[in-house]
C-alpha positions, 0 to 999 in steps of 0.5 A: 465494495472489495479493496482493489476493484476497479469500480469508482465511487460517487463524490459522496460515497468517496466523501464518506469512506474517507470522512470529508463532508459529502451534502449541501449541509455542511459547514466545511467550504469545500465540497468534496468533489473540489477536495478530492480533485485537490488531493490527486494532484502528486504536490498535495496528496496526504496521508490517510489512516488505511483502517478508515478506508477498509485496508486494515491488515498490515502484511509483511512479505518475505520473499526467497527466491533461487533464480539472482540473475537480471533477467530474473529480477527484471521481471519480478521487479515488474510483477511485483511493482504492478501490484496496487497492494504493494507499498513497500518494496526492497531487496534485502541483504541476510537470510531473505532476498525481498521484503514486501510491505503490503496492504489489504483489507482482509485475509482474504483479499490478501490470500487473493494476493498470495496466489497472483504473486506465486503464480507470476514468477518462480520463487524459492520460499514466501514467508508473511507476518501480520502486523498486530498493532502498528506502534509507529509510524512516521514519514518525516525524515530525521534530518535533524539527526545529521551531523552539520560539518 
């Protein structure tokens, strides 16, 4: 199955892709299909490893562009939020205007993606660099770090 698609997979297809237990022999008290229901819902969504589920390259999008007007930036604000493939997105102060951070599963899919991105808006110049190695990651703040008055 290609990343993005929109077709849906069983109970125990999806119990597999993300390695929770899928058959009647297993020892975990919740099927899958419970876990997944439980999972959707925004208060208990969790982190999960992009290699395990077929999304293991990592690109980040440099994006230039000549046009800064409101109007402009409206629309690809819109295009570029529409995009599933798109994780992160920011509007940069210094040498770029936009950085993307962006999830695929392959070189293909993400030149797939390229293609939608350039042919959706007008844009000066896109640069991409591919993450070799991920060497941290976090997602807790470090509210430890704030100085208490």
């Amino acid at each position: 199955m290609k990343a993005w698609s929109k077709q849906r997979l069983s109970t125990a297809a999806t119990g597999k892709a993300v390695g929770a237990c899928a058959n009647r022999g297993c020892r975990d008290p919740w099927p899958t299909g419970r876990r997944i229901t439980i999972a959707s819902r925004p208060e208990t969504q969790r982190l999960v490893d992009q290699n395990k589920i077929g999304l293991g390259l990592s690109v980040f999008v440099s994006v230039e562009s000549d046009d800064h007007s409101g109007t402009w930036l409206k629309k690809f604000a819109a295009v570029v939020s529409a995009m599933p493939e798109v994780l992160e997105f920011y509007r940069m102060a210094g040498d770029v205007d936009y950085v993307l951070r962006v999830v695929v599963a392959d070189m293909h899919s993400y030149d797939q993606f390229y293609k939608r991105l350039i042919g959706s808006i007008a844009l000066k110049n896109v640069t991409s660099r591919f993450a070799m190695e991920k060497i941290k990651s976090v997602t807790a703040l470090p509210v430890s770090a704030l100085a208490v008055a």
